[in-house]
FIVO-666386 format. One record per atom (N, C-alpha, C): residue in one letter; y, z, x. Coordinates in pm, whole numbers, padded with zeros to 5 digits, always signed. Layout:
AYZX ...
This chain:
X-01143+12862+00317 X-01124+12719+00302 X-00997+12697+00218 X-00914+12556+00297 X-00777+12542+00203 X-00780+12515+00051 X-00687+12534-00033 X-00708+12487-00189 X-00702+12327-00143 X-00657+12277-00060 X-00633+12103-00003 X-00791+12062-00027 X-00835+12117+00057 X-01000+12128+00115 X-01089+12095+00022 X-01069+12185-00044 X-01175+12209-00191 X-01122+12106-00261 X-01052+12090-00281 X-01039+11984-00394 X-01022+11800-00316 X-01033+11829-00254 X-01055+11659-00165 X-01235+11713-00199 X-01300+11799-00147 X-01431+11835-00154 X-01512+11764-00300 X-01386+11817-00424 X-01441+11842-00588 X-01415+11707-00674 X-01318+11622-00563 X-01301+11525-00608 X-01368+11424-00570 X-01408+11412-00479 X-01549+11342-00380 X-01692+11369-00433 X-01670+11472-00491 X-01805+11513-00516 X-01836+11438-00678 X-01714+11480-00765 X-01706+11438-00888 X-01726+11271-00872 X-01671+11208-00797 X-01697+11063-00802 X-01815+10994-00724 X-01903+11050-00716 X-02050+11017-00648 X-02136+11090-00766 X-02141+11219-00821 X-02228+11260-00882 X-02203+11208-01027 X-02063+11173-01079 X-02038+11100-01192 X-02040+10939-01142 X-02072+10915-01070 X-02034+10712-01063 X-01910+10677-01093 X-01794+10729-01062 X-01699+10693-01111 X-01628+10561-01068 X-01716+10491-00959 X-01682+10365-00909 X-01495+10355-00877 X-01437+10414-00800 X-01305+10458-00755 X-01208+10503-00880 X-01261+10533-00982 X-01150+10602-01066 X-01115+10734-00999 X-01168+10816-00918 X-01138+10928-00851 X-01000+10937-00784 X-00943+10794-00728 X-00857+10822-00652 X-00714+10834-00710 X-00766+10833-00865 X-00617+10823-00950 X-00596+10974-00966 X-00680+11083-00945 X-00695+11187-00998 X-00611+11301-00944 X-00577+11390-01005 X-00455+11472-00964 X-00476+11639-01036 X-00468+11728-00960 X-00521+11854-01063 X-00492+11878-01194 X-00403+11820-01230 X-00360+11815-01365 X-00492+11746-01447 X-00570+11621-01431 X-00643+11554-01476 X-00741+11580-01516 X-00758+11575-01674 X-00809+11676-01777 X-00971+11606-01753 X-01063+11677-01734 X-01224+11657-01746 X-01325+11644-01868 X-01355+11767-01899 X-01423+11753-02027 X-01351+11745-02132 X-01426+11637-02225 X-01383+11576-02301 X-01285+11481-02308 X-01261+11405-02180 X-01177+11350-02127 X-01217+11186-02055 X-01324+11274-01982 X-01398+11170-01914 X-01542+11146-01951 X-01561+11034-01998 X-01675+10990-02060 X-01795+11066-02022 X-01826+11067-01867 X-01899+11062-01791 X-01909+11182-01741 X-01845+11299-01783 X-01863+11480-01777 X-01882+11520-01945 X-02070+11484-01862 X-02110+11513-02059 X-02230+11651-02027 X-02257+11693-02095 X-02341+11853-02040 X-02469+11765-01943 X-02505+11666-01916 X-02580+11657-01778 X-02521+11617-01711 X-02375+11497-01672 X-02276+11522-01575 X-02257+11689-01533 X-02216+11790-01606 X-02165+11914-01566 X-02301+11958-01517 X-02380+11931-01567 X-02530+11994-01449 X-02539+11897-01343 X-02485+11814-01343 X-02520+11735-01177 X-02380+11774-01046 X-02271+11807-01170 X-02165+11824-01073 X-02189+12002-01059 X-02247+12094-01125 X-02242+12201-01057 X-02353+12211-00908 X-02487+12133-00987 X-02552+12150-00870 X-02509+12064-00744 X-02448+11971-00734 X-02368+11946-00597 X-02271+12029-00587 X-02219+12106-00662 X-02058+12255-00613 X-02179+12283-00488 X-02281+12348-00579 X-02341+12441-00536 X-02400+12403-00398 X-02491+12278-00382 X-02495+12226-00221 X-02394+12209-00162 X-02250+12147-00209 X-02179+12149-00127 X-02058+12214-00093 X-02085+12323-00116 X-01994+12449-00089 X-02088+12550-00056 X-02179+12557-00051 X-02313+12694-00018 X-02231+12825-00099 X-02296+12789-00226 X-02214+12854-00305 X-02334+12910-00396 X-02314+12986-00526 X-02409+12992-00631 X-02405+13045-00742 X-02400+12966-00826 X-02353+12950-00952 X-02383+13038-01094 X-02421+13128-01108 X-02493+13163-01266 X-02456+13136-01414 X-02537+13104-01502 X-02493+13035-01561 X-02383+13109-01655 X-02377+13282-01669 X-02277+13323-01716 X-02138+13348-01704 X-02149+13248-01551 X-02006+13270-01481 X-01868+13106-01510 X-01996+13049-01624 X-01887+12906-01634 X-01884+12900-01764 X-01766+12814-01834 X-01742+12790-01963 X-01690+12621-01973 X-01670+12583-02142 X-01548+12474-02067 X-01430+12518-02033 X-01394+12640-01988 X-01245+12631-01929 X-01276+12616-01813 X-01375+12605-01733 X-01430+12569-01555 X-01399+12393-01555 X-01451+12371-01627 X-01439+12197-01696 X-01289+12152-01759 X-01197+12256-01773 X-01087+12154-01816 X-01016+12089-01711 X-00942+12104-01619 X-00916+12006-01558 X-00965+12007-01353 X-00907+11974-01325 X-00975+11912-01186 X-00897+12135-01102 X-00784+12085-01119 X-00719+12230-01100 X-00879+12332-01149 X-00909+12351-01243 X-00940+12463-01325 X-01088+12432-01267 X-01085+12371-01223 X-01280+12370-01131 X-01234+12385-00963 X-01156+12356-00950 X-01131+12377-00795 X-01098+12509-00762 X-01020+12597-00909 X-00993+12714-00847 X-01147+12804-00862 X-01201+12748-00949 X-01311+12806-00993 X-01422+12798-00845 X-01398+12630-00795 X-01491+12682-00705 X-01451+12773-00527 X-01302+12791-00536 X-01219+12866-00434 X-01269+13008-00472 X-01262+13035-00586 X-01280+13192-00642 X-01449+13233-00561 X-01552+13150-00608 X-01693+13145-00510 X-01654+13198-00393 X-01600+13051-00331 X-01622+13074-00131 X-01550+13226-00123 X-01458+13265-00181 X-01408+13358-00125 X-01455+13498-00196 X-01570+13467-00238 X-01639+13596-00259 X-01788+13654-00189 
């Protein structure tokens, strides 16, 4: 799957499982997450992994994430590219 892909995927996903009511479409990989955005608080990051995880048929453990998975939109998209392609 393209890095395009995934992250149209992570950014869609982030703005339904956070409510972000169209702030999503300002978003750009650069665009810093935790601690950033109100609304990626440790049960945001459990609602947005478990949609990675449905929607990428992917699977997650919990020793495989930190907040550097959470700093910006880049740094979760590669995170969830690194998955599919394993």
């Amino acid at each position: 799957m393209s890095e395009e892909k995934i992250m149209g995927g992570v950014v869609s996903l982030l703005e339904n499982v956070l409510k972000l009511n169209g702030r999503s479409t300002h978003f750009s990989g650069e665009t810093p997450l935790l601690g950033h955005l109100p609304e990626m608080d440790s049960l945001g990051a459990v609602g947005v992994l478990a949609g990675l995880e449905e929607k990428f048929h992917i699977t997650i453990e919990d020793d495989e994430i930190d907040g550097s998975t959470f700093q910006t939109i880049n740094s979760l998209v590669q995170f969830v590219g690194s998955k599919i392609n394993n």
